[in-house]
N, C-alpha and C positions, 0 to 999 in steps of 0.2 A: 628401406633399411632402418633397423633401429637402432636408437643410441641409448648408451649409458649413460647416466647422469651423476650416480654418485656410488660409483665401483658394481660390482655384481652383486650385492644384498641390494642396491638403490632399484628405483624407479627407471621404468625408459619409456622412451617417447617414438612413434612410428612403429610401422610394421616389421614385424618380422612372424614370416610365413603367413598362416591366417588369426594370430593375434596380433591386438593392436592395442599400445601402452601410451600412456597420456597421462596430464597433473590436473586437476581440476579442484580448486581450490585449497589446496596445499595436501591435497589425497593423488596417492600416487594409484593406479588401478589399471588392470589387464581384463580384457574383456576378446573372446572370439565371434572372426566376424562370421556369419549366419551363412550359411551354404544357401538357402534360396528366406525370401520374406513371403511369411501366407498373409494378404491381407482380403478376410473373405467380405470384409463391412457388413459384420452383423449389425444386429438393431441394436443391442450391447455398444460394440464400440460406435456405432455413430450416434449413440446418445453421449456418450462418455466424451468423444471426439466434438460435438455441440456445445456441451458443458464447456469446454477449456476451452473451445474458442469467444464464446462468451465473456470468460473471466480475462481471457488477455485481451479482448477489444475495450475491458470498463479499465484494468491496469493501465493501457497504453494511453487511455485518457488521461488516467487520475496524473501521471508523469511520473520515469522513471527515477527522475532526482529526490521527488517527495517520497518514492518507493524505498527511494534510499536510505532517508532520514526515518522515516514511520517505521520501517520494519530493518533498521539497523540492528537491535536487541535479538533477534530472532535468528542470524544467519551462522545458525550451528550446522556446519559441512553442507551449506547450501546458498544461494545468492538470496540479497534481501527481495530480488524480483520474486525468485522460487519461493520464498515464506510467506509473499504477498498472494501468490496463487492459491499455496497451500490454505491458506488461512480464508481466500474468499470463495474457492468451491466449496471448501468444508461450512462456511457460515452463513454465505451471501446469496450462492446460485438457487433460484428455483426454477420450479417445471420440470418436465419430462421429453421423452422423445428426442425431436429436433426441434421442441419450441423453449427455451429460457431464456430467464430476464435475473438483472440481478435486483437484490433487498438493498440499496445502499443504505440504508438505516441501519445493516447489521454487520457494517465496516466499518468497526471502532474496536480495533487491538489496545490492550491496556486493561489490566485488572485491577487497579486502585484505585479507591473511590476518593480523589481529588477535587471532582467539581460536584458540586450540586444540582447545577441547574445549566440550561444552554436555550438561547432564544437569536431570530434573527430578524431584524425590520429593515426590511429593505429601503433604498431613496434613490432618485435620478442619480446614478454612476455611483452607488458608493452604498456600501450597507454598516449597518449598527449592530454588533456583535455585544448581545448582554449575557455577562454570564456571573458565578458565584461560584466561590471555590467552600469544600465542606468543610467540618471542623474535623480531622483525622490528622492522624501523625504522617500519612505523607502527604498531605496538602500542604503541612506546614514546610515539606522541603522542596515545594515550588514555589510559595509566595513571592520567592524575588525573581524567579527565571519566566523570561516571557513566554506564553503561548506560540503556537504553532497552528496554521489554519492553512486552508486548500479548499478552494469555492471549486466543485466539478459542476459545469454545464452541461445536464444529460442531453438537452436537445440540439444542442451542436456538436459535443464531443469536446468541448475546449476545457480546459482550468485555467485557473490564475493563483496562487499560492505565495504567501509570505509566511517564510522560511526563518525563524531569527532574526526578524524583522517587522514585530508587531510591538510600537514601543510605547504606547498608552494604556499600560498595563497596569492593575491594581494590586492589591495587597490579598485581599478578602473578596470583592465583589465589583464588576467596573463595567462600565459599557466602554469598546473598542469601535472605532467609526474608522472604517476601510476604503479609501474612494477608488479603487484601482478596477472597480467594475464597467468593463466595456460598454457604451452606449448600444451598440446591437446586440448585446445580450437583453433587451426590455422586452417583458415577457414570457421569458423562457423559464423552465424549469429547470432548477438549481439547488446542491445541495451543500453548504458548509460542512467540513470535518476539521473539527477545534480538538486538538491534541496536547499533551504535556508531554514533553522528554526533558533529562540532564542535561548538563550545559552539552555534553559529548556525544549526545544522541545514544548512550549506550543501553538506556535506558527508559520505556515509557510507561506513562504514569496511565492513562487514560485517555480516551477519544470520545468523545459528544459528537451526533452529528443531528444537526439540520434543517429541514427541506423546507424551501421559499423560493418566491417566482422574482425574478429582477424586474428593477422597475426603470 
């Protein structure tokens, strides 16, 4: 049975007959359900089908809360998870077939050239975060708002992430020293994604990313 929600011009929700009415993100939408599903798995869709499992296995690493914050700017009629998808098949996925892998080098959302530069020296449990912000008019409106970082561990699958919580920040140019790096992560391959957003996350500026082995 379906209900009305807000008189007969409004939205409904459940079945009624073979449509079926629902809200999904403040979009009200009618959709009928399919008399039978052809799923004949062409090489098409299980390449297409590969791809997206790919990008939600490197997503569900990176952490949906950081998904939250990095691609909060993005979620026009769509979840910040969905923008993170869209955004790393379109940028990140390579290969064919059913074999890919992703480019994390090419998962930095952010068009404004805020930072100049991005390096990382690892140490026992804890890494060194150098970086330089540019001379441009919107660097100048992050010089006082802290970064935003996310270490992903490709070889375990783990992260570790400080969120609004990186407070040895400089003005112009600084090195940040993070100790929050797990002892059994030494050795592994690791990548930082160093980020700017407004205080409200409504907004990001640019993302640097990377790649060093933990020590």
């Amino acid at each position: 049975m379906g209900k009305i929600k807000k008189g007969i011009l409004g939205g409904f929700s459940g079945k009624v007959g073979n449509v079926v009415g629902a809200n999904w993100i403040g979009i009200d939408y009618m959709r009928a359900m399919p008399a039978s599903v052809a799923n004949p798995k062409t090489a098409s869709q299980e390449e297409v089908r590969d791809g997206f499992k790919t990008c939600t296995r490197f997503l569900l690493q990176f952490g949906i809360g950081n998904l939250n914050v990095m691609f909060k700017p993005f979620r026009v009629h769509m979840s910040p998870f969905n923008a993170a998808m869209k955004y790393a098949y379109k940028n990140c996925l390579q290969g064919s077939g059913l074999v890919h892998t992703i480019d994390y080098l090419q998962f930095k959302p952010g068009n404004d050239n805020v930072m100049s530069s991005l390096s990382v020296t690892p140490s026992a449990g804890s890494v060194n975060i150098n970086y330089a912000l540019s001379v441009t008019p919107s660097a100048a409106e992050v010089e006082n708002i802290p970064p935003q970082a996310v270490i992903l561990n490709i070889d375990k699958g783990e992260c570790i992430s400080a969120i609004d919580s990186l407070d040895d920040y400089t003005t112009s140019q600084g090195q940040i020293s993070w100790a929050d790096v797990p002892a059994a992560w030494s050795g592994d391959d690791c990548y930082l994604f160093f980020f700017y957003t407004n205080a409200d996350h409504t907004k990001i500026y640019q993302t640097l990313v990377a790649n060093f082995t933990a020590v």
